[in-house]
C-alpha positions as CSV (number, residue, x, y, z in Angstrom):
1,X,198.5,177.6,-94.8
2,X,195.2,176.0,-93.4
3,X,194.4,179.5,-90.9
4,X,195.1,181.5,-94.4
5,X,192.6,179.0,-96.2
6,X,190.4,179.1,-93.1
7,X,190.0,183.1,-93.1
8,X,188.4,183.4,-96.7
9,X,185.2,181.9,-96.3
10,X,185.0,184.4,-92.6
11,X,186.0,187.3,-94.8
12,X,183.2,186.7,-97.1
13,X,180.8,185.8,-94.6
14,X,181.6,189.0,-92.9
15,X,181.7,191.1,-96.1
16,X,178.0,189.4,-97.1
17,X,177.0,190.5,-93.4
18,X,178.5,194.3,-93.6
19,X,176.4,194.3,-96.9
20,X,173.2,192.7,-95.8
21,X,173.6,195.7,-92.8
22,X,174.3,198.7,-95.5
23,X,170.9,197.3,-97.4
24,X,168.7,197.1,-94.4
25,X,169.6,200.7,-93.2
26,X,168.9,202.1,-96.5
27,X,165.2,200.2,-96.4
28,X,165.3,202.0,-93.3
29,X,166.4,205.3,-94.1
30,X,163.6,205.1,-96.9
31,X,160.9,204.3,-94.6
32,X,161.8,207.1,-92.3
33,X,162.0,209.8,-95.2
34,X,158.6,208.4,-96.3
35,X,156.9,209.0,-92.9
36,X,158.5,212.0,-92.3
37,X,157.1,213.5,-95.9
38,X,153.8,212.1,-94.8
39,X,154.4,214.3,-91.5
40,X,155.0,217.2,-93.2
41,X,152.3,217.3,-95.6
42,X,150.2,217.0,-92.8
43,X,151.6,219.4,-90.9
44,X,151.5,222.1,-94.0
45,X,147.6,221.4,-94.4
46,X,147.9,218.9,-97.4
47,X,145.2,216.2,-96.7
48,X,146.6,212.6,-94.7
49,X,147.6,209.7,-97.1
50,X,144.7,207.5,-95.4
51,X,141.5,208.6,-94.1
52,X,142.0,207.3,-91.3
53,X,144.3,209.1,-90.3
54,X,144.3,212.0,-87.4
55,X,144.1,215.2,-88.5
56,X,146.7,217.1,-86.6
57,X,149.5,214.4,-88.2
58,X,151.4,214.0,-84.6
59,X,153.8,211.7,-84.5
60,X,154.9,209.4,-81.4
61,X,158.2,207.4,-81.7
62,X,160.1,205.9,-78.7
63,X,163.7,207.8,-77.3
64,X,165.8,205.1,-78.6
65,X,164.8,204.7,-82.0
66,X,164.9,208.4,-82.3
67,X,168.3,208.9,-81.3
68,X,169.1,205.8,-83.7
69,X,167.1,207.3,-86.6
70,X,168.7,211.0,-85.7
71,X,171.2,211.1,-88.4
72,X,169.0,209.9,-91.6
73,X,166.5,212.7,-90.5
74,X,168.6,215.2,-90.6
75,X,170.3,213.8,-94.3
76,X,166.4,213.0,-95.6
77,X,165.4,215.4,-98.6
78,X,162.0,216.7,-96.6
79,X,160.0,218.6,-99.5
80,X,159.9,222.3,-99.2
81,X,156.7,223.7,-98.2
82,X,154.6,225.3,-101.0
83,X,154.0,228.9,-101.0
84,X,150.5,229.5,-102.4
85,X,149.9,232.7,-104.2
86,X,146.7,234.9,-103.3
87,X,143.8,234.0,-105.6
88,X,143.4,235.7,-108.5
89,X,139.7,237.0,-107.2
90,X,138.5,240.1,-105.5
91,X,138.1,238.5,-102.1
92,X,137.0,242.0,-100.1
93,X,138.7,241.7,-96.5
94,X,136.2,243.0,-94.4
95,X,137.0,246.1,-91.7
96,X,137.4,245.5,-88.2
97,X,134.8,245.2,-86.1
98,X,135.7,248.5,-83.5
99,X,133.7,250.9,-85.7
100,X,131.9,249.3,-88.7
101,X,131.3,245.9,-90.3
102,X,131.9,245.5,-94.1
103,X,131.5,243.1,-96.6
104,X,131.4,245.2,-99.4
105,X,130.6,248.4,-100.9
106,X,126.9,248.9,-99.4
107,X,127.0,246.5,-96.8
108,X,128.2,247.6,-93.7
109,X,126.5,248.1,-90.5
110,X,127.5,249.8,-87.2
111,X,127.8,247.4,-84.5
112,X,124.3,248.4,-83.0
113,X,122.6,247.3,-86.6
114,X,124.3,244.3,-86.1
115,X,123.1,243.2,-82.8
116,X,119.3,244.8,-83.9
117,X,119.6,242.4,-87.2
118,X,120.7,239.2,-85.0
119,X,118.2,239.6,-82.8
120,X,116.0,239.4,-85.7
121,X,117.4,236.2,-86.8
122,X,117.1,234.8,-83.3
123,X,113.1,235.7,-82.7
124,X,111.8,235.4,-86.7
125,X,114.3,233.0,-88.6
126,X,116.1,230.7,-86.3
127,X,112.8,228.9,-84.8
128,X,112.2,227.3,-88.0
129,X,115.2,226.1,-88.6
130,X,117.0,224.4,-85.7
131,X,119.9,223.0,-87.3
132,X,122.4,226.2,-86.9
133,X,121.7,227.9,-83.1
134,X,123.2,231.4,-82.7
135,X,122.9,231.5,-78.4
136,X,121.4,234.3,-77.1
137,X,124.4,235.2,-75.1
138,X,126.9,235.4,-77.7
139,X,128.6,238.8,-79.0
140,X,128.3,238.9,-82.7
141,X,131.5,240.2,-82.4
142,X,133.3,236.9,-81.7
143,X,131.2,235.4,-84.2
144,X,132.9,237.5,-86.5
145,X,136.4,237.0,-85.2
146,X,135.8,233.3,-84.9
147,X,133.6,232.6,-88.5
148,X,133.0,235.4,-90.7
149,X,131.5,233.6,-93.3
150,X,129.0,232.4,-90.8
151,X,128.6,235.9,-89.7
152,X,128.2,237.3,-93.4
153,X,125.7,234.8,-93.8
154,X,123.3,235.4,-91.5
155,X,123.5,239.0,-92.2
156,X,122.9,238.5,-95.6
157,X,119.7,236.2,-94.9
158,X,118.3,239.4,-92.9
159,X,119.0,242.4,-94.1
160,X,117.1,244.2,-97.0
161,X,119.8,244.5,-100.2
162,X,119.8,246.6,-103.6
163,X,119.8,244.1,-106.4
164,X,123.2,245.3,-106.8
165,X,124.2,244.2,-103.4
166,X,122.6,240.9,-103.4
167,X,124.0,240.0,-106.4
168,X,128.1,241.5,-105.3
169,X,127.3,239.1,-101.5
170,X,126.4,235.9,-103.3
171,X,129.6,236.6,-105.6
172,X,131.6,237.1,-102.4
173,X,129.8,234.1,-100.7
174,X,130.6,231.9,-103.7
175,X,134.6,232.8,-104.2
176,X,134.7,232.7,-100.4
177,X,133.8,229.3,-100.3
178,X,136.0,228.2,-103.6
179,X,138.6,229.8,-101.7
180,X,139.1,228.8,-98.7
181,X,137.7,225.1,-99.2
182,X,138.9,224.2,-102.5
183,X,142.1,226.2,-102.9
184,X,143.4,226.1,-99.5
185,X,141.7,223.2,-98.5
186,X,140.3,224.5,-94.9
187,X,138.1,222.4,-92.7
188,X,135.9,224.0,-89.8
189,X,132.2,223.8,-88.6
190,X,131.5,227.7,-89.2
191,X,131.7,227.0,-93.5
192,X,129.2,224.1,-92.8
193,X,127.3,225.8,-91.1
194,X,127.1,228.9,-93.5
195,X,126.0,226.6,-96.2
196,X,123.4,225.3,-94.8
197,X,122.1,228.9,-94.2
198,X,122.9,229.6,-97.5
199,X,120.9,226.8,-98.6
200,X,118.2,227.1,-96.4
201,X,117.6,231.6,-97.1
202,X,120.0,232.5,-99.3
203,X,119.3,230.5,-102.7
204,X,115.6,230.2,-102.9
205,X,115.1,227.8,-105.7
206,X,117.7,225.6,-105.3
207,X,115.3,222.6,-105.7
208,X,115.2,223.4,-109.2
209,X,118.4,225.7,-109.5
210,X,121.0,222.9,-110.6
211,X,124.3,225.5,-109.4
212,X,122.9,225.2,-106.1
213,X,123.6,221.2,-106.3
214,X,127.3,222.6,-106.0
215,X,126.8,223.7,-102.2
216,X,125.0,220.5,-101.3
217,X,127.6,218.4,-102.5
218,X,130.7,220.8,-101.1
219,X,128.4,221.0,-97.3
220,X,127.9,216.7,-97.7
221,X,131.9,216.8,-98.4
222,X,132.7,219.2,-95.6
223,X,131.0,217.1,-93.2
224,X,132.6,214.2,-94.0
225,X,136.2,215.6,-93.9
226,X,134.9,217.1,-90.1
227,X,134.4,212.9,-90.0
228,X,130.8,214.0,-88.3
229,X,129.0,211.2,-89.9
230,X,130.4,208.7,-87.4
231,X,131.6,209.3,-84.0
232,X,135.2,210.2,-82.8
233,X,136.0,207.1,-81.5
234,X,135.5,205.2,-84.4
235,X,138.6,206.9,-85.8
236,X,140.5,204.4,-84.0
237,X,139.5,201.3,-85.4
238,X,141.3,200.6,-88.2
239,X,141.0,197.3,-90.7
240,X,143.3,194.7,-90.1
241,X,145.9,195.4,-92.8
242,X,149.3,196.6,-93.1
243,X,148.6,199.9,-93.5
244,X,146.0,200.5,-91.0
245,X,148.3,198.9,-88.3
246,X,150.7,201.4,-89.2
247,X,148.4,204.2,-88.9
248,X,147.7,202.8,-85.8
249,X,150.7,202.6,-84.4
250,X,151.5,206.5,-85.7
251,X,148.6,207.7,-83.7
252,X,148.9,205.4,-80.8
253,X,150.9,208.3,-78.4
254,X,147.8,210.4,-79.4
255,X,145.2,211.8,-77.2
256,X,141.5,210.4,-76.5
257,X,139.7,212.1,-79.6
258,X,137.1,215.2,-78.7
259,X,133.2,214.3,-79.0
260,X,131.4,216.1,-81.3
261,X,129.6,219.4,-79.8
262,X,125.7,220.0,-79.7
263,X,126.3,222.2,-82.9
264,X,128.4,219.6,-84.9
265,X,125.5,217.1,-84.3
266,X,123.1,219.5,-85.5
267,X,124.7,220.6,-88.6
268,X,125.2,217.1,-89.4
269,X,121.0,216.1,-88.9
270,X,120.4,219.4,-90.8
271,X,122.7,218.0,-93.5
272,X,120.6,214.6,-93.9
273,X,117.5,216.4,-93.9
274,X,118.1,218.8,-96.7
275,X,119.1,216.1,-98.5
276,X,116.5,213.5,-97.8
277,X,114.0,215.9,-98.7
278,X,115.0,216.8,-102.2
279,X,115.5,213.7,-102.8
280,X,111.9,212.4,-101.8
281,X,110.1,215.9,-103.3
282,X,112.3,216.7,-106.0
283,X,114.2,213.1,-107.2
284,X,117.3,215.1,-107.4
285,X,120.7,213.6,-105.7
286,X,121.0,211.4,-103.1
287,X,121.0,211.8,-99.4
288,X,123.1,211.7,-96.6
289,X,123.9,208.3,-95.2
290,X,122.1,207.3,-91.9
291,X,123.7,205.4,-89.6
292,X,124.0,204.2,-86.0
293,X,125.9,207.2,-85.1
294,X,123.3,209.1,-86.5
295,X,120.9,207.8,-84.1
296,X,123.1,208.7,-81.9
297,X,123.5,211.8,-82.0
298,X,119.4,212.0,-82.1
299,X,119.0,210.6,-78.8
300,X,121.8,213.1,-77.7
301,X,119.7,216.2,-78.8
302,X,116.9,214.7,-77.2
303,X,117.7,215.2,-73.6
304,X,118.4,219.0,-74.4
305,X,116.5,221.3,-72.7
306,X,116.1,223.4,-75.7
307,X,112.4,223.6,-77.4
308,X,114.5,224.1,-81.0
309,X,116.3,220.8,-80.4
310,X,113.5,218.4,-79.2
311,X,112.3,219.9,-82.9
312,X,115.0,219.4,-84.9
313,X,115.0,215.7,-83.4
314,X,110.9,215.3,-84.3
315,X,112.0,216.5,-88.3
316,X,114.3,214.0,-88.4
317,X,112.8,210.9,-86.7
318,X,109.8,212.0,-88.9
319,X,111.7,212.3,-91.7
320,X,113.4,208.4,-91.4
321,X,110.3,206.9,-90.7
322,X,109.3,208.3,-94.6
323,X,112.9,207.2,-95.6
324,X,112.5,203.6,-95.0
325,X,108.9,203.8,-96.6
326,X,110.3,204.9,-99.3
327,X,112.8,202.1,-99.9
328,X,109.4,199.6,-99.8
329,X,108.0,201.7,-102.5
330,X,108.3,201.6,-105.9
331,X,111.1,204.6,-107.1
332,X,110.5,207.0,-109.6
333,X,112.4,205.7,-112.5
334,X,110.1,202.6,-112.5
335,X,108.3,202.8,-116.1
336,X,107.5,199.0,-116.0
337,X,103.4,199.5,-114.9
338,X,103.6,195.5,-113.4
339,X,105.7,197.1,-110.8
340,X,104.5,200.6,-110.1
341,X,100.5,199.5,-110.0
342,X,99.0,199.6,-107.0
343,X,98.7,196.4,-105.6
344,X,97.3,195.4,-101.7
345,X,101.2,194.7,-100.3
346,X,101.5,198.8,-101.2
347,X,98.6,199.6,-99.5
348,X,99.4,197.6,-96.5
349,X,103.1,199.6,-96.7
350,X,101.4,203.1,-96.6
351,X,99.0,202.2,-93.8
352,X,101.8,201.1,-91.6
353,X,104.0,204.0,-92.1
354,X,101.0,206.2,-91.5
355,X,100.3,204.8,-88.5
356,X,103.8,204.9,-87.3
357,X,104.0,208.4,-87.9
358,X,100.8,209.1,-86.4
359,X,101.9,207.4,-83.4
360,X,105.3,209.6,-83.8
361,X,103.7,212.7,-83.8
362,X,101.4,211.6,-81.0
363,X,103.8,211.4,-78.3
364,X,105.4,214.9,-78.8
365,X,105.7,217.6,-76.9
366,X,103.0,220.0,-77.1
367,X,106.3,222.4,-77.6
368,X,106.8,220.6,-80.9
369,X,102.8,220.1,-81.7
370,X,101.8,223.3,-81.4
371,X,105.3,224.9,-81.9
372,X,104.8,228.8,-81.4
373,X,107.2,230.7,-83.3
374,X,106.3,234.2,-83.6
375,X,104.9,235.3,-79.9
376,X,106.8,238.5,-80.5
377,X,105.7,239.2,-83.7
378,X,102.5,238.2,-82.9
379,X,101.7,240.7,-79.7
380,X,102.5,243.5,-81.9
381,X,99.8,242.2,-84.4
382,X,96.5,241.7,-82.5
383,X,94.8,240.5,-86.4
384,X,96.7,237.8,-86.3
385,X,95.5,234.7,-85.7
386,X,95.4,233.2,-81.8
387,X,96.6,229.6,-82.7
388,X,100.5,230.0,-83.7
389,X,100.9,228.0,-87.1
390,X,102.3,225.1,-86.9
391,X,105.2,224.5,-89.7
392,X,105.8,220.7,-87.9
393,X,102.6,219.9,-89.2
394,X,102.9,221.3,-92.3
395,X,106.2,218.8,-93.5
396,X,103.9,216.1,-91.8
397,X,101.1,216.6,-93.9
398,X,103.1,216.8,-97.0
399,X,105.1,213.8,-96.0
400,X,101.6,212.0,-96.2
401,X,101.3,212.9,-99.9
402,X,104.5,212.1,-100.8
403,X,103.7,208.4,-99.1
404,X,100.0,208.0,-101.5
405,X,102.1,209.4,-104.3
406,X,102.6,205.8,-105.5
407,X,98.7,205.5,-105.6
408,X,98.1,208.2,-108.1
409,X,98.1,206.5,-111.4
410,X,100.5,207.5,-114.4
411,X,99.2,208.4,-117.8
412,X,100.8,204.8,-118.7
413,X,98.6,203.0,-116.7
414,X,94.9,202.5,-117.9
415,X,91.6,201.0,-116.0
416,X,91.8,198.1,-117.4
417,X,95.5,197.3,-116.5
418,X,94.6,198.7,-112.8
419,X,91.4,196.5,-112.7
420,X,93.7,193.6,-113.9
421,X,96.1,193.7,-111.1
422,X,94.6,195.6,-108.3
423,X,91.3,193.2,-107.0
424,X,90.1,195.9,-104.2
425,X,89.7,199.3,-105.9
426,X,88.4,201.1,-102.2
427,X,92.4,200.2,-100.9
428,X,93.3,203.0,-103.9
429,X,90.6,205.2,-103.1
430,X,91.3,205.5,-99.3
431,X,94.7,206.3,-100.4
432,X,93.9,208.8,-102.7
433,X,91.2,210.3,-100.8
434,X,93.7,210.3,-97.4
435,X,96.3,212.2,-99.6
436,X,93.7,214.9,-100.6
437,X,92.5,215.3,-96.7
438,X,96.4,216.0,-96.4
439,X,97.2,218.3,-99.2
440,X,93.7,220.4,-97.6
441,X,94.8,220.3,-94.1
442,X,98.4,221.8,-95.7
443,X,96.7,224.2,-97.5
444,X,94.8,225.4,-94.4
445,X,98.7,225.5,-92.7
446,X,100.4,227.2,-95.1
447,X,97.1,230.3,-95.1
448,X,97.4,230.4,-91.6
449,X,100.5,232.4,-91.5
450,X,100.7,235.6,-91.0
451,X,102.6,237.8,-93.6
452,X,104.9,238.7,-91.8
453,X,105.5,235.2,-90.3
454,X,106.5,234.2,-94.5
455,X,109.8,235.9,-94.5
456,X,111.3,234.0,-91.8
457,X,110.3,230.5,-93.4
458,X,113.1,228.7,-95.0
459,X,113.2,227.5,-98.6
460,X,112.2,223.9,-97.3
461,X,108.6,225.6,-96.9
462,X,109.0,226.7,-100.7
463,X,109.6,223.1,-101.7
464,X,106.3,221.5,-99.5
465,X,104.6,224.2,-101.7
466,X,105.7,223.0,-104.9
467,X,105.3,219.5,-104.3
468,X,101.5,219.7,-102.6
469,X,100.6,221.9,-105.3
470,X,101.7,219.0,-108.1
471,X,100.5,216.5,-106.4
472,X,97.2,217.7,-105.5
473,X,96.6,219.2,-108.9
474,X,97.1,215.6,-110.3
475,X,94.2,213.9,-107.6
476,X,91.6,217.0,-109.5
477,X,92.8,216.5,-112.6
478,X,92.2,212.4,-112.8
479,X,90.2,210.9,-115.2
480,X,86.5,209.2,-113.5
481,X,87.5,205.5,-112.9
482,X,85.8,202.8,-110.7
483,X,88.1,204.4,-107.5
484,X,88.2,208.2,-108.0
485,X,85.8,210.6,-108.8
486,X,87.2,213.7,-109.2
487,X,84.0,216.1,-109.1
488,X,83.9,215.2,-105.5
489,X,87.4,216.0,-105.0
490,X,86.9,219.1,-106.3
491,X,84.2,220.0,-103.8
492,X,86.3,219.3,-101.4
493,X,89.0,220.7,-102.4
494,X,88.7,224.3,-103.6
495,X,91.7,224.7,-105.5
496,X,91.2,227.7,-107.4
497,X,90.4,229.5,-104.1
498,X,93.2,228.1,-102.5
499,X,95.9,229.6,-105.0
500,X,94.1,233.0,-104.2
501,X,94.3,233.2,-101.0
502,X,98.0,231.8,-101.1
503,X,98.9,234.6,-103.8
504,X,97.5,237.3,-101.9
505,X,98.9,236.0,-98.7
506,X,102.4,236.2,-100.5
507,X,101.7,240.0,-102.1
508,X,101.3,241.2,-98.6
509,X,104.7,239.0,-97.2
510,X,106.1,241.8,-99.8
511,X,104.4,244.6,-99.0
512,X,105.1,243.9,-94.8
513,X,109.0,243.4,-95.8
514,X,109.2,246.3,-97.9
515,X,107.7,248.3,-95.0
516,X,109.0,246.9,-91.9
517,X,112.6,247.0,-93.6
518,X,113.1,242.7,-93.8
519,X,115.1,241.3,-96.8
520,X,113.0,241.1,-100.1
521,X,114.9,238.6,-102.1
522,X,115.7,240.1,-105.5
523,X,115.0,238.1,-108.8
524,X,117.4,238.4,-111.9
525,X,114.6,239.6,-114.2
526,X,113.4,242.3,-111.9
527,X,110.9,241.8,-109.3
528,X,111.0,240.5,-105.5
529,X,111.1,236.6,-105.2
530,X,107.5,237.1,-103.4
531,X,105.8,238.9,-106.3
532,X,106.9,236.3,-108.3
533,X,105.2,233.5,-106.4
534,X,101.9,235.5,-106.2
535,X,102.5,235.8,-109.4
536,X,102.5,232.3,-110.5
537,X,100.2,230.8,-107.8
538,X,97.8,233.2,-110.1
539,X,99.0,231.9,-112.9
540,X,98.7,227.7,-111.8
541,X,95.3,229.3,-110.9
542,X,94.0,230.2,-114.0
543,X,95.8,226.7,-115.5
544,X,93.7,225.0,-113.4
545,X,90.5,226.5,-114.4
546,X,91.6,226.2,-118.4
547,X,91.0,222.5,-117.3
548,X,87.8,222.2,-115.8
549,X,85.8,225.2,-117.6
550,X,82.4,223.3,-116.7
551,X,82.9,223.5,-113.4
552,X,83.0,227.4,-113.4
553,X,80.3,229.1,-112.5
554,X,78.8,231.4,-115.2
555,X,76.6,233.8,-113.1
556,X,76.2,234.3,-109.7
557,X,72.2,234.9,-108.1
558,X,72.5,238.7,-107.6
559,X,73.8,239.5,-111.1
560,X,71.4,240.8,-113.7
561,X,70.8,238.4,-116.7
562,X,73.0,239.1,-119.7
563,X,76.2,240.5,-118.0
564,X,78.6,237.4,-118.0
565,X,80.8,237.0,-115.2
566,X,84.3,238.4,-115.0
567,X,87.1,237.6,-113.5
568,X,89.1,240.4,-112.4
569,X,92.5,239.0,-113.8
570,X,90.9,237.9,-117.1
571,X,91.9,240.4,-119.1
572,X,95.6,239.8,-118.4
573,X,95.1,236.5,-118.4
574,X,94.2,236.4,-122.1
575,X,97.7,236.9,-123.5
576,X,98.8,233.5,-121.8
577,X,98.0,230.0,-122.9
578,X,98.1,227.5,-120.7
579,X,99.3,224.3,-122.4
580,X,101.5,221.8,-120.7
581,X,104.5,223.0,-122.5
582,X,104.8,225.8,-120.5
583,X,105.5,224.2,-117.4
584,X,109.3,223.2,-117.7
585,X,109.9,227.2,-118.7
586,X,107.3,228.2,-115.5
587,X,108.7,226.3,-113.1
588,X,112.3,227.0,-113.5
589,X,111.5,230.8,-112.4
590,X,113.8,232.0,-115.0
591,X,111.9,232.7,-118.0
592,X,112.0,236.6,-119.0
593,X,108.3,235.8,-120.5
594,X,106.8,234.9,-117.1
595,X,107.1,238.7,-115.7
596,X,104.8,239.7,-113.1
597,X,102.5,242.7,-113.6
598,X,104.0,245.7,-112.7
599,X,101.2,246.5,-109.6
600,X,102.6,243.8,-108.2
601,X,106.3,244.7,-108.2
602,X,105.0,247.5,-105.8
């Protein structure tokens, strides 16, 4: 009897054991069919559970525990992979390259047109913006078996287009894009990079254009999936929690991670400095975040030996320096006038960062200073002008203005309040009067171009435009106070003049497209994008006059008494009025009222 009452408390023990076992395996069994669903969505292209996660979702377990772990495996439910069906959108699969390229319906090219059209790109587009480099050795052909869309989309920045076509290629570019980044969720350099072309030729008023926002916010989300905003290594620290040591220990049979390419590291700067500059000109979004690994990849580009990276490197350190000015500075939503007047810690914030960047642009290459762009163009045009323009300087001398923009006072500020808080009116007037120099010496840029050196100039250009034209009509337009006198900016800055000479100088960008067979972008309401702009730089003219009618001059010395003078566009100029309302309709581009004359559309 005492074994028989001896062996019931074993048999329970061993009972309480066998079931301690069978609920420890099945904890195990559901960890294993959790990480192997993990696996597999990976491995079928659905985004990893953690960002921090590697992207190719490789998984490294020891031989023993795999043999061990065999069995629940094989019983574990793994989910079926999804079968997507084709969109329900005329994407147009383009030929093959052996004979033709096609998009669609009137845009194909013979392979010869293609390499003409690229080297296009290469001599007249691509040296103003160095963010996207197409080498010279490589075959357009394995651009288009490696990235079509990037292919498409330098095509489309080049090649002259029915209004018809332009409009079927940005349908195309725009389901492309929804396609294969949205829908099937694909990740590669070649769509960044076709955005930012997109952005920087295809859409030209996407500072104002609120679709456009769309592509900057998918390009800002591409490159942070592509995990270009820090560097590769990084991917490897994880927090100390849990779940990051079980990353960690999923990815630990992985290999070292790849560094980022030359091109990755430009598309990512290019990123930031579409950004940063709508934001600054424009108040629109935010931009990309710097960082360290930003820097980074700065210095990187700096030891190239390419003339188009030491560039793109002299943008950007240009553009930071104005950044962290701008953080110092009060921000645009400030309506409270104690904090946006110009007091003398301002002043001493502006005359620092002008320095800085004086200094900055000072120990350049003369490569950079004097950057020559157009040599080709330029032999074949003996009228044109012997110094090469110089479009470094001209985002240098608008990123002065946009610096003495917090000097220019707001219709809520009045003398009195600005005579209150500001003891030393002359610190506002050097400001001011610095900011006018600059918005002259831009002006003076921007004429210097050639025709058919406008075509090639990214939108960015556009937006310096807009923003030194605003600005510099505000200086003229100032009411006399104790630190401005606006007569004597108006001497010195010949405004009307300016916007004539700008106007014509974009009526003959037209007329050299039109005839040397370049891409005249299309407007919705008829027209060329060019006309358009000549159109309106006439128009902000004769605004601008509207508002200082004493300054005009009412007879010139060789005209007979009694004939007034006439401006040539006053008689068209009638039918418009020129009140401030206008402007949100003007500037939008949009308005079926604004319609340039039809001699223009030429």
């Amino acid at each position: 009897m005492q074994p028989h009452e001896n062996s019931v408390p074993c048999a329970s023990a061993g009972a309480a054991e066998e079931e301690r076992q069978i609920d420890l395996e099945k904890k195990i069994d559901g960890l294993v069919s959790m990480l192997a669903t993990g696996q597999h969505m990976q491995a079928s292209g659905t985004p990893p559970l953690t960002p921090e996660s590697n992207d190719n979702g490789a998984v490294a377990t020891n031989d023993a525990p795999k043999l061990h772990l065999q069995k629940p495996l094989q019983d574990a439910a793994l989910p079926q992979p999804v079968i997507r069906e084709a969109p329900q959108i005329p994407l147009t699969i383009p030929s093959e390259p052996a004979t033709t390229f096609q998009l669609i319906p009137g845009f194909s090219f013979t392979f010869v047109e293609v390499l003409s059209y690229f080297d296009i790109y290469r001599r007249e587009f691509m040296p103003n913006y160095p963010f996207v480099i197409i080498p010279e050795n490589l075959d357009p052909r394995a651009l288009y078996a490696s990235s079509r869309c990037l292919f498409w989309t330098i095509m489309a920045a080049v090649t002259p287009q029915s209004s018809a076509t332009q409009q079927g290629v940005e349908n195309w570019f725009r389901q492309y894009i929804a396609d294969r980044m949205v829908v099937k969720q694909e990740r590669n350099l070649g769509i960044l990079q076709a955005l930012l072309l997109h952005l920087a030729w295809g859409d030209f008023h996407f500072y104002m254009n609120t679709e456009a926002t769309n592509f900057v916010h998918l390009a800002v989300a591409m490159a942070l999936d592509l995990k270009l905003d820090r560097s590769p290594e990084s991917t490897k620290m994880h927090p100390k929690s849990l779940l990051g040591e079980a990353w960690a220990t999923l990815n630990k049979g992985l290999s070292k991670p790849r560094p980022h390419t030359a091109d990755e590291k430009r598309a990512v700067l290019g990123l930031y400095h579409i950004t940063s500059l709508i934001s600054a000109l424009f108040k629109r979004g935010t931009q990309f975040p710097w960082n360290n690994y930003l820097s980074q990849c700065c210095e990187s580009l700096a030891e190239s030996s390419l003339e188009s990276d030491l560039f793109l490197v002299a943008l950007i350190k240009m553009q930071r320096v104005a950044d962290r000015a701008y953080g110092l500075l009060p921000g645009f939503d400030v309506v409270d006038v104690g904090l946006s007047a110009y007091l003398s810690p301002m002043d001493m914030v502006i005359n620092n960062v002008r320095r800085e960047l004086y200094d900055l642009i000072s120990i350049q290459p003369e490569c950079v200073k004097e950057r020559s762009t157009y040599d080709a163009i330029r032999i074949k045009c003996p009228a044109a002008d012997q110094q090469s323009p110089d479009i470094f300087k001209a985002y240098y001398q608008v990123t002065l203005m946009r610096l003495a923009e917090a000097a220019i006072p707001t219709q809520f500020t009045t003398p009195v309040e600005m005579g209150t808080l500001n003891p030393e009116p002359l610190q506002r007037f050097d400001t001011l009067w610095k900011c006018l120099l600059a918005a002259v010496d831009f002006f003076d840029t921007l004429c210097s171009f050639h025709p058919n050196e406008l075509p090639g100039l990214p939108t960015s250009v556009t937006g310096l435009l807009a923003f030194a034209i605003v600005t510099s009509s505000r200086l003229l337009l100032l009411d006399p106070s104790i630190d401005w006198q606006p007569t004597m900016a108006r001497r010195k800055l010949e405004f009307a003049d300016v916007m004539k000479r700008l106007s014509d100088r974009f009526e003959d960008a037209d007329t050299w497209a039109k005839e040397a067979g370049r891409r005249r972008r299309l407007l919705d309401g008829g027209g060329t994008q060019f006309c358009r702009l000549s159109f309106k730089l006439r128009w902000i003219r004769q605004w601008y006059l509207s508002r200082v009618p004493q300054e005009q001059p009412v007879m010139t010395e060789t005209q007979p008494p009694g004939e007034p003078l006439t401006d040539p566009d006053a008689v068209f100029w009638q039918e418009y009025e020129f009140e401030d309302a206008l402007w949100p309709d003007f500037m939008t581009m949009y308005n079926p009222n604004f319609v340039a004359p039809p001699a223009a559309e030429t």
